[in-house]
C-alpha positions in Angstrom: -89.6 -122.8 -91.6 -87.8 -125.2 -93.9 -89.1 -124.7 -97.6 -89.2 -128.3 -99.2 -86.9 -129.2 -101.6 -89.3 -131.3 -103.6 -91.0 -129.7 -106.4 -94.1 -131.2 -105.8 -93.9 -130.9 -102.1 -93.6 -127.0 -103.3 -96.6 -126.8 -105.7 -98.9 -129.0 -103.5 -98.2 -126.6 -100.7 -98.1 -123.2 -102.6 -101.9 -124.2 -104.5 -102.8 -125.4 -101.2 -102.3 -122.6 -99.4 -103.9 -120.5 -102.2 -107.0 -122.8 -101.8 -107.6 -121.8 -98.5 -106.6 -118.0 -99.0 -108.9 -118.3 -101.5 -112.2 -119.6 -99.4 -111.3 -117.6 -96.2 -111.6 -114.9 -98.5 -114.9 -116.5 -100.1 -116.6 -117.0 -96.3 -115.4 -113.2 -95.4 -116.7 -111.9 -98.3 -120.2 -114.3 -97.7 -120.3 -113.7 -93.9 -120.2 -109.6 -94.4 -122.8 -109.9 -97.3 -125.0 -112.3 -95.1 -124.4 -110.2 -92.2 -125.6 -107.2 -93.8 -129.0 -109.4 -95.5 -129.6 -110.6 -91.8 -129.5 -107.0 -90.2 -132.3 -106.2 -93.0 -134.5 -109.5 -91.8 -134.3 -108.5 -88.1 -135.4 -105.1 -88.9 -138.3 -106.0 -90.9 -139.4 -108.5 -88.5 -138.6 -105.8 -85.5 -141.1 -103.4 -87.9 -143.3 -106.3 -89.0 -143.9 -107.1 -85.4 -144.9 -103.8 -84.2 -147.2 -102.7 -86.9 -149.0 -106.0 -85.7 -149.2 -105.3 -81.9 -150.1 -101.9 -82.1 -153.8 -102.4 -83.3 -154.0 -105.0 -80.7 -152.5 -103.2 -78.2 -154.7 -99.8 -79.2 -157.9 -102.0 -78.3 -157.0 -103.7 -75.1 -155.9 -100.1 -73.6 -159.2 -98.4 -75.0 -160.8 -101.0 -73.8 -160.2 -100.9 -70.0 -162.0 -98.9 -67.2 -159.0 -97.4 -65.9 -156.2 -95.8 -67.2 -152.3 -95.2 -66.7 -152.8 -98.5 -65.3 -149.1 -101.1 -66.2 -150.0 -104.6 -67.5 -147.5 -107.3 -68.1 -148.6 -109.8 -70.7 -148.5 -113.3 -69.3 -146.8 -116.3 -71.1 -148.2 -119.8 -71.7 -145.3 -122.0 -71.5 -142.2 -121.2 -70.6 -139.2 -120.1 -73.8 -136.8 -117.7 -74.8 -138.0 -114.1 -75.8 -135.9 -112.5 -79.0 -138.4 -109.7 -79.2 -139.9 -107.3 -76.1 -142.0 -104.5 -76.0 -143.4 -102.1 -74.2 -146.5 -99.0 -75.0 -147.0 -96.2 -73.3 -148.9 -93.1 -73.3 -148.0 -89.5 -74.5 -146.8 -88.8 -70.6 -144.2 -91.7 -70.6 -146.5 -94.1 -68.9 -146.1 -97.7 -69.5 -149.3 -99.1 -70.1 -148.2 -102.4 -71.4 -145.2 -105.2 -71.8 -144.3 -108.3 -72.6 -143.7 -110.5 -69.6 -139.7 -110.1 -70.3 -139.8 -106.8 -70.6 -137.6 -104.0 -68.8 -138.2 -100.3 -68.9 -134.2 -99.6 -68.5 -133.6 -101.4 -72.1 -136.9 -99.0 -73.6 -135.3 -95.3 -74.1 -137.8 -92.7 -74.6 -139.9 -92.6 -77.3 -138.1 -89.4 -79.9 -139.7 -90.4 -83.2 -140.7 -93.4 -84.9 -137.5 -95.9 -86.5 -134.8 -97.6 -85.5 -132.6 -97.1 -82.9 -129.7 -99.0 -81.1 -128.0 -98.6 -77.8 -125.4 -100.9 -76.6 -127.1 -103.6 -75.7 -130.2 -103.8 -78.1 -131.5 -102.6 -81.6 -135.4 -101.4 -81.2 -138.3 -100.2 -83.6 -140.5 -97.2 -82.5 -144.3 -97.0 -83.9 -147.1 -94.4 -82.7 -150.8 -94.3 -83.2 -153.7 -92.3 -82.3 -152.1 -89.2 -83.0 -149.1 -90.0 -81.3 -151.2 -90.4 -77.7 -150.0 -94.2 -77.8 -146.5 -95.6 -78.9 -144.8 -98.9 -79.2 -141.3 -99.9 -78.7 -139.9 -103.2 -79.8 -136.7 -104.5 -78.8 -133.8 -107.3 -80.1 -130.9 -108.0 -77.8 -127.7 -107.5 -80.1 -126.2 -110.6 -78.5 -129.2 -112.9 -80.8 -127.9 -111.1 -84.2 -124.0 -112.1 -83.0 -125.3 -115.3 -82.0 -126.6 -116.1 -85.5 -123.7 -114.6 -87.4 -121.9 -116.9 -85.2 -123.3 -119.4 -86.3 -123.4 -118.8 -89.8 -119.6 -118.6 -89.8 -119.6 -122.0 -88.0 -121.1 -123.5 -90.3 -119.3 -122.0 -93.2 -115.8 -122.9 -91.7 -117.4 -126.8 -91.0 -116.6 -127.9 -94.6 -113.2 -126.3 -94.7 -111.8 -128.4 -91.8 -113.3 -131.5 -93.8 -112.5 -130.1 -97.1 -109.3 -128.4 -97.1 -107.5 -131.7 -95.8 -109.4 -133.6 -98.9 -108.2 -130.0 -101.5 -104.4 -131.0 -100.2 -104.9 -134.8 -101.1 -106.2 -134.1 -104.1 -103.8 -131.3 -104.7 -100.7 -133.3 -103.9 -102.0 -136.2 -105.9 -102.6 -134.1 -109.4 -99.3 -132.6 -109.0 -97.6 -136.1 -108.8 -99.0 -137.2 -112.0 -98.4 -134.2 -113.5 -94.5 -134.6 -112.6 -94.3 -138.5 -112.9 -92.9 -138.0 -116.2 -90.2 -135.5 -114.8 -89.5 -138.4 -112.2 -89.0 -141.0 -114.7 -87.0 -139.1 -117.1 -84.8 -138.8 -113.8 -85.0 -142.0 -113.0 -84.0 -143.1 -116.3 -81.0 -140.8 -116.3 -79.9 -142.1 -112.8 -80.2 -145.7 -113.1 -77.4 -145.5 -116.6 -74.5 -147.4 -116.4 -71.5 -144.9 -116.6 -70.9 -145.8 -119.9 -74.4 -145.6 -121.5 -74.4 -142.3 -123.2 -77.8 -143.1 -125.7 -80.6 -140.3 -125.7 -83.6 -140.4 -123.4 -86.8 -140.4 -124.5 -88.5 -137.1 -123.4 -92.0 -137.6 -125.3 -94.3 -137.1 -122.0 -92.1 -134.3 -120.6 -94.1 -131.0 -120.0 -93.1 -128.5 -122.4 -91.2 -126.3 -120.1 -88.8 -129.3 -118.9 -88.2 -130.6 -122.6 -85.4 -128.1 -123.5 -83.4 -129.6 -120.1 -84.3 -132.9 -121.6 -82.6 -132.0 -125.1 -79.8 -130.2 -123.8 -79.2 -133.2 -121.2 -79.4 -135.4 -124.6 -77.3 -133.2 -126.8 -75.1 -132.8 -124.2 -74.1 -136.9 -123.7 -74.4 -137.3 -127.7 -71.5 -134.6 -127.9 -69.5 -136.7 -124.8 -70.1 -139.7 -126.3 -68.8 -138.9 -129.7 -65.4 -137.2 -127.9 -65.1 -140.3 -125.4 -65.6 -142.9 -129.1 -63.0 -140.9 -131.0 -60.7 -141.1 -128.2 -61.4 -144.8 -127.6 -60.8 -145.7 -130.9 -57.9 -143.8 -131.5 -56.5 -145.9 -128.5 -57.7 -149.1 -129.5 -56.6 -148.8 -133.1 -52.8 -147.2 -132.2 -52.8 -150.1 -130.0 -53.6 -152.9 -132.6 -52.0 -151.2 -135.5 -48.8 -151.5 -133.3 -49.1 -155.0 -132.1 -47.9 -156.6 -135.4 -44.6 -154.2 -136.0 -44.1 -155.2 -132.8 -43.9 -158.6 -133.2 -42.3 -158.3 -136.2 -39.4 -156.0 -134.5 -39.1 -158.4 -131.4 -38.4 -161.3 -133.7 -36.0 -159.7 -135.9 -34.4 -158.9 -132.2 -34.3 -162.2 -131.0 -33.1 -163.0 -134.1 -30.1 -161.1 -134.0 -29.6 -162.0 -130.4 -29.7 -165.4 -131.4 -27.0 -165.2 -134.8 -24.6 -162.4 -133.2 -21.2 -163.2 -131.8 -20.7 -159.3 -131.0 -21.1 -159.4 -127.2 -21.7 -155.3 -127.5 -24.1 -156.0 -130.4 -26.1 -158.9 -128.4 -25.5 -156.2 -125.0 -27.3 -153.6 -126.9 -29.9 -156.1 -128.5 -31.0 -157.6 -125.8 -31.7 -154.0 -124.1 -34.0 -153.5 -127.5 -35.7 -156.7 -126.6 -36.7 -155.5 -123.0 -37.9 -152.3 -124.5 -39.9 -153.4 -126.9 -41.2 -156.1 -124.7 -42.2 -153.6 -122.7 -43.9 -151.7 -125.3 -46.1 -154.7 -126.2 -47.5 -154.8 -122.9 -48.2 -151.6 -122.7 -50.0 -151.9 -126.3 -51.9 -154.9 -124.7 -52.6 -152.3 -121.6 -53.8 -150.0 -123.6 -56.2 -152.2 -125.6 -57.9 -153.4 -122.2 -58.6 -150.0 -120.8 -60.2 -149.2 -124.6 -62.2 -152.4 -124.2 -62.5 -151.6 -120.2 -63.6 -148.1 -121.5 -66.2 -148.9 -124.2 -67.4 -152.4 -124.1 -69.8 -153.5 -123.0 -69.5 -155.5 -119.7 -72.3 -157.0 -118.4 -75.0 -159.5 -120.3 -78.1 -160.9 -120.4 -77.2 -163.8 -119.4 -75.1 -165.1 -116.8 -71.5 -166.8 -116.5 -69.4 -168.8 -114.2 -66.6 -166.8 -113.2 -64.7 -169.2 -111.4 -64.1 -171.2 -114.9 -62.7 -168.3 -116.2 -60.7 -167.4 -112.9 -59.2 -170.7 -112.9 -57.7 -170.3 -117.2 -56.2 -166.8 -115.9 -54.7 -168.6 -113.0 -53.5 -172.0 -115.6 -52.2 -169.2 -117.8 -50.4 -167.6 -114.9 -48.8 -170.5 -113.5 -46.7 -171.2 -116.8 -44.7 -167.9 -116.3 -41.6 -167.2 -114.0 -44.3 -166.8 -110.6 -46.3 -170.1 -111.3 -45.0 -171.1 -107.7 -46.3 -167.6 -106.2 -49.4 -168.0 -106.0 -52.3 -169.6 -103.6 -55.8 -169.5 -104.7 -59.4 -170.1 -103.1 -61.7 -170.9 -105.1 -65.3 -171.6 -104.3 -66.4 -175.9 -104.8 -69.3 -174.1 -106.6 -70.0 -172.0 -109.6 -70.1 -168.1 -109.1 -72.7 -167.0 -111.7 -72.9 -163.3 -113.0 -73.6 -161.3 -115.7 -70.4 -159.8 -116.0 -68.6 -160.2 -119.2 -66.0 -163.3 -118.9 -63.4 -160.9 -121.1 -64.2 -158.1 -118.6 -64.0 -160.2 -115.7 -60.9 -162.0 -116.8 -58.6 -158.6 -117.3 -59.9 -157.7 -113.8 -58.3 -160.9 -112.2 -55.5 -161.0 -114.8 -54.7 -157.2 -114.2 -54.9 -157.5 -110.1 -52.5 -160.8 -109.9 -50.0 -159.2 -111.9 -50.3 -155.9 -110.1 -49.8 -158.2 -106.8 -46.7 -160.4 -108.5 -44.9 -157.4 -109.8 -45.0 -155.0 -107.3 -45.6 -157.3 -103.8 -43.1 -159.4 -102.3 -43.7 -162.9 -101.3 -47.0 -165.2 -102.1 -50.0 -164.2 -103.5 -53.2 -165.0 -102.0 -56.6 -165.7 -104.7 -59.8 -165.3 -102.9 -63.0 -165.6 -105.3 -66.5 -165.8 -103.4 -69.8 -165.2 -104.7 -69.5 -161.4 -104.2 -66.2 -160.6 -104.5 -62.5 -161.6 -105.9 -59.9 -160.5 -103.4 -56.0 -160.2 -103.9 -53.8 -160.2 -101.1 -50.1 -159.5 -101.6 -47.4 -158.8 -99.1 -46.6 -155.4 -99.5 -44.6 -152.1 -97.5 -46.9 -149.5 -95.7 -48.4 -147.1 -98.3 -50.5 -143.7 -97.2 -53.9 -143.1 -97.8 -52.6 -140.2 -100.3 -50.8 -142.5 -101.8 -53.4 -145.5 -102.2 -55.9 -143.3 -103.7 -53.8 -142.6 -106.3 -53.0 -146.0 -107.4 -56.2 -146.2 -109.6 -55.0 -143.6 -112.3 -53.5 -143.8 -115.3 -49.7 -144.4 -115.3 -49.4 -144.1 -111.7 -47.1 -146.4 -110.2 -47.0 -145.6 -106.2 -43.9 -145.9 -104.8 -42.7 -148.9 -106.5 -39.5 -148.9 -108.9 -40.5 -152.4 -110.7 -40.9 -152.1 -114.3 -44.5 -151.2 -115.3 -46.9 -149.6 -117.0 -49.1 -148.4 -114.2 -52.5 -148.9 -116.3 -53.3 -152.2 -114.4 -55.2 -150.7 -112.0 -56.7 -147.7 -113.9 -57.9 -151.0 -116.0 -59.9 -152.3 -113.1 -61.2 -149.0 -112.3 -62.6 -147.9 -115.5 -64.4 -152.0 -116.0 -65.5 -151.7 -112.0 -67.1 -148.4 -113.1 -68.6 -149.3 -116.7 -70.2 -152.7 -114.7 -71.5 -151.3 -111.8 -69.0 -153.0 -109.7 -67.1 -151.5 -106.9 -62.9 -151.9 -106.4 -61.6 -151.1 -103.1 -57.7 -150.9 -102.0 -56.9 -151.4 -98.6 -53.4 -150.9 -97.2 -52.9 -152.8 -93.8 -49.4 -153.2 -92.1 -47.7 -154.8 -94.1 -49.9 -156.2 -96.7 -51.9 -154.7 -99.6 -55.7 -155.7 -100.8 -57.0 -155.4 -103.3 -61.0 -156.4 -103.4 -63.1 -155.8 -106.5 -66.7 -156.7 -105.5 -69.0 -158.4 -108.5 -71.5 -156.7 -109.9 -75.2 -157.2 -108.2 -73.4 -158.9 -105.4 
């Protein structure tokens, strides 16, 4: 048998099954004590009932002409018979019975008490000296037949009550766990990036250390993911205006030098720190990606702020590139439009930098795909493109965050991105949040 993996399946059915261990031993213990009260009734009324026939029985025998003579008592009506008897003489004689009387269930008369053979329990009384006795008999099967009956009726209410003691059982147990479920329920339904403490005020005692472990436990995570978010985003803004500055100075001397070495080697300091800037900017969006927070309140048309990235992307080198399709509609969500707009930016560069030919836009009101040609890439290979610095099997210039980017916001949003490599093309499909 399969034990349940619910705790309150568990409880309901371990005190159940103590409930009715508990009144099958109650009815035993009743049925053996009742059994043993019945056997006394019976006896007294097998005793009662021939210390009142005897007298009777004295007269009518003294009072006839004959003797040794056998007389069967008739009935009135017909019914059934619990009790026979029979009297006879000193000699063994039967001198009178009840009309259901048989002389094989009477043994001899040995002394006056009880006796029991196999099929019936009997009372023995003399009188006259012992010159007349009685003999009253029960048939064992009417004392099983009411002990039967007895435990009938005791184990009635236990096929109506122990269904009802489950119920009830199963229903206490639930509202003494609902707390436990909603503390779960409150931990599941966090966004990955909500770290806060849970409230843990109606948690039974024995569950509210896990509670403030759980709760110490994300304080401490939070505090080591904040320091290392912040120590990203501030390298990354400290270094954006020394960048700057160093580009233009470059440019500068690119621009007033007549060394062609000098300009050579100038220009190569350009690219770098060109580079270096974009990975600053990188690194900025997965901190914001990372620790923001990325949905609202309220909602927002995304395809308004699809269509800026797109204007913005269309005044570099691979404005002709790209083909968009965008909804005649709004596409309302709660996302954050920042959020949203490094997603699209992040994916349409990832498709013009390291795809080949035009780039295909899709936003609907679920999803925004990117479609980019693209060579075969393996499924070991695909799922690692969403790490950090992991650049596949391209060679273009990059910083290989872009993707990692959309990961960590598709994560922190409750969205979903999915990368699809079919022959000769690459997808990449990052589906809205709620949609």
């Amino acid at each position: 048998m399969r034990v349940p993996s619910s705790l309150q399946s568990r409880l309901a059915l371990a005190l159940g099954a103590g409930l009715v261990l508990l009144w099958l031993a109650t009815a035993w213990a009743t049925m053996t004590l009742l059994k043993a009260e019945m056997a006394e009734v019976f006896d007294s009324a097998l005793e009662e009932t021939a210390q009142r026939l005897l007298p009777l029985a004295v007269l009518d025998i003294l009072g006839r002409e004959e003797d040794g003579i056998d007389q069967r008592i008739a009935t009135l009506r017909d019914h059934k018979e619990f009790f026979t008897y029979i009297v006879r003489d000193d000699q063994g004689r039967v001198l009178l019975r009840s009309h259901a009387a048989e002389v094989a269930n009477f043994p001899a008369f040995d002394g006056m008490g009880f006796r029991q053979t196999a099929t019936h329990r009997l009372y023995y009384d003399a009188a006259l000296q012992g010159t007349l006795t009685i003999a009253i008999a029960e048939p064992l099967t009417h004392r099983a037949e009411a002990a039967r009956e007895m435990l009938i009726g005791l184990a009635l209410p236990l096929i109506v009550i122990l269904p009802l003691g489950f119920l009830g059982v199963f229903w206490i147990v639930g509202r003494s766990l609902r707390p436990v479920r909603q503390f779960g329920t409150a931990l599941a339904s966090r966004g990955a990036r909500d770290l806060s403490p849970l409230g843990s005020g109606d948690l039974p005692d024995e569950i509210k250390p896990v509670a403030g472990a759980v709760n110490a436990l994300m304080q401490r995570l939070d505090r080591t993911l904040t320091a290392e978010r912040s120590f990203t985003a501030n390298a990354a803004h400290e270094l954006r205006t020394p960048l700057a500055a160093a580009l233009a100075q470059t440019q500068r001397l690119i621009a007033e030098t007549t060394d062609p070495k000098a300009g050579q080697r100038a220009g190569e300091v350009e690219i770098a720190l060109k580079r270096l800037t974009r990975l600053s900017e990188k690194l900025m969006q997965l901190a914001r990606a990372e620790g923001g927070r990325l949905r609202h309140d309220h909602l927002s048309d995304l395809s308004r702020i699809l269509d800026l990235v797109l204007s913005e992307l269309n005044r570099t080198p691979d404005k002709g590139r790209i083909d968009n399709r965008l909804p005649s509609g709004p596409v309302m969500s709660d996302m954050d439009p920042d959020a949203f707009a490094i997603v699209a930016r992040n994916l349409i560069e990832n498709a013009l930098r390291h795809g080949t030919g035009r780039v295909q836009v899709d936003l609907t009101n679920s999803s925004l795909r990117v479609v980019n040609a693209a060579p075969p890439l393996s499924p070991k290979t695909l799922a690692r493109l969403t790490q950090r610095f992991e650049r596949g099997q391209s060679n273009v210039a990059g910083s290989g965050l872009g993707l990692s980017i959309v990961q960590a916001i598709a994560d922190g949003a409750q969205g979903r991105l999915t990368l699809l490599a079919p022959q000769g093309r690459f997808e990449a499909v990052f589906d809205l949040p709620g949609g």
